[in-house]
N, C-alpha and C positions, 0 to 999 in steps of 0.2 A: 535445540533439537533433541539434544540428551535426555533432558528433564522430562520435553512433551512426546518422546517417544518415537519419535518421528524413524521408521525403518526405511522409506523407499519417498524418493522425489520426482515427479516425474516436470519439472518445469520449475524456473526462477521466473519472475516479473518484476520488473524495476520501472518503479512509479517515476523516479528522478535520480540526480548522480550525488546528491548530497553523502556524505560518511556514511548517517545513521541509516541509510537505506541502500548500501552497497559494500559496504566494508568489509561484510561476513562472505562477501563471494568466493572468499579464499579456502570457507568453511565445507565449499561443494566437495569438496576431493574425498572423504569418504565417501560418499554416496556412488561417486565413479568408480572407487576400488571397487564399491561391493555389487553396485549395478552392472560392474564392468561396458559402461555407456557416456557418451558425451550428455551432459546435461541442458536443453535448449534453453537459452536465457534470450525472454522476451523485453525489449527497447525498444525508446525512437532512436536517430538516428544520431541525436545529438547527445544521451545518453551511453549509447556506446562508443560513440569517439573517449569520452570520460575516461568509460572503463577501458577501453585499449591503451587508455593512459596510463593512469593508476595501477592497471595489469598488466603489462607491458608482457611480464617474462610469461601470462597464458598463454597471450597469444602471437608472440615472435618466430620466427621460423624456426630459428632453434630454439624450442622448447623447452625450459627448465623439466629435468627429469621427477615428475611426481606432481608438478603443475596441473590444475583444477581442469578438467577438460570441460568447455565451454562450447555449447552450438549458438549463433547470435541469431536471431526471429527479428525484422524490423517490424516495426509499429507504428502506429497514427493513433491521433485524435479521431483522424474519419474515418477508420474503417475496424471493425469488429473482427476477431479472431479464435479459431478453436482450440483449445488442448484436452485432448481426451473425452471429445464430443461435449467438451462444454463452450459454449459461448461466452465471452468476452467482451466486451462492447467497453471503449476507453470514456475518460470521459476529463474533457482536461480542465484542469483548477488553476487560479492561480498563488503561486507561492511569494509573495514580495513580488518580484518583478518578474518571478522565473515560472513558467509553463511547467506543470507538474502532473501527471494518469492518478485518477483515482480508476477505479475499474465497476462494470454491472456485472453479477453471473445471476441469470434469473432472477430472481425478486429479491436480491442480496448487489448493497452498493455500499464497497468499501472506498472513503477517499482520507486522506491524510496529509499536512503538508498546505491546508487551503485555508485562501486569505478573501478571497473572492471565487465566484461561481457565475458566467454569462448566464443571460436568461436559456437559450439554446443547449448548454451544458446541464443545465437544472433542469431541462424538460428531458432527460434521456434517464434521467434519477427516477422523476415520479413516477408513482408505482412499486416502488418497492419495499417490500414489506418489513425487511431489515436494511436498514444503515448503518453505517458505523462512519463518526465523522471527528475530525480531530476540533480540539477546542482545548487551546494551551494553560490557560489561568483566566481569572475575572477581568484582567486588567487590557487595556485598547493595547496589539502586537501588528509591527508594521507586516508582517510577512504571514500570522497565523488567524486562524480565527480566538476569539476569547470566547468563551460561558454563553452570555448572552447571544453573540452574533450566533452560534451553532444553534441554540435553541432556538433561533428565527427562523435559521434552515430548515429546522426541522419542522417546526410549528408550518411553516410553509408545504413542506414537502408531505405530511405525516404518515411516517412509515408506521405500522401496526408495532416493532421495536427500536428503539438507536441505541448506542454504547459510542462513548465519548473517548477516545484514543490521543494520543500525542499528547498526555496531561504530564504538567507541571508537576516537581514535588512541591510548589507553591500552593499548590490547589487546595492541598488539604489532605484528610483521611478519608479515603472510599465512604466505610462507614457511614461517615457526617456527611459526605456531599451526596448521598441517593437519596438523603432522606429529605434534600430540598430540592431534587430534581426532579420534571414530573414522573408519571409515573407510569410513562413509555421508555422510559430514557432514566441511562445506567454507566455509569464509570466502566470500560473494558477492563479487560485485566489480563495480567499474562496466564499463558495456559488454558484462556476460555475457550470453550469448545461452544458452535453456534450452529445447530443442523438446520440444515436446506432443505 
């Protein structure tokens, strides 16, 4: 948030309760010194049993003094939501075994964390001009997609861009893999900026 500059948050989403996708929750607390505001963090329902776990001392009655101030938003797969007049529409993957939100906001469909995609869940994707979809290494992963499998997705879906997310440092060097990627599709990277 330092580095990308980031001054004001208006909302967390939490795809799934895994580490790498909730860990930093502890990181909201400047944002509420300075917004002087509870910060809405949007979940299912199973998702925030997690964090009431893991975060016990947010959100216990007596409140550690200086604790992350949290508002919980529940969510679904079925139904679409607003933050700041933009739409929302879930869209759920799965992870290994485990149910996971990628998210639509207009013609932008970020998912991460997917092993598989129902046919019903891929038809709320097409259409959209940017993706961004996770794809771990070259190699068959019981719980991610690999290389190949994303670029099916996508070949399927064909968004006008993709950007390849959740990559392995197996993968290789950015560099060398865009230049065998087609040539809608691009390694993400930290800090990229993608206007809507």
């Amino acid at each position: 948030m330092l580095r990308a500059g980031v001054r004001h948050l208006d909302a967390v989403i939490l795809t799934h309760e895994h580490n790498d996708h909730m860990i930093g929750v502890d990181d909201v607390r400047p944002f509420n010194f300075k917004q002087k505001e509870e910060i809405p963090v949007y979940a299912t329902e199973r998702v925030q049993k997690d964090l009431r776990l893991r975060f016990e001392y947010v959100f216990s009655e007596k409140k550690y003094p200086g604790a992350p101030s949290l508002g919980l938003r529940t969510i679904s797969k079925d139904e679409s939501f607003e933050i700041k007049g933009l739409k929302f529409t879930p869209i759920e993957v799965i992870h290994g075994n485990l149910p996971v939100l990628g998210f639509r906001i207009e013609d932008f469909t970020y998912i991460t964390d997917a092993r598989t995609i129902a046919p019903e869940e891929m038809a709320k994707i097409e259409g959209s001009k940017i993706l961004i979809l996770n794809a771990l290494h070259y190699y068959e992963h019981y719980s991610h997609l690999n290389v190949p499998q994303a670029l099916d997705v996508i070949e399927k879906l064909k968004p006008e861009q993709a950007f390849l997310t959740h990559v392995s440092h197996h993968m290789g060097l950015a560099a060398e893999i865009n230049k065998i990627l087609p040539t809608n599709v691009k390694l993400a990277y930290d800090q990229q900026l993608i206007e809507l």
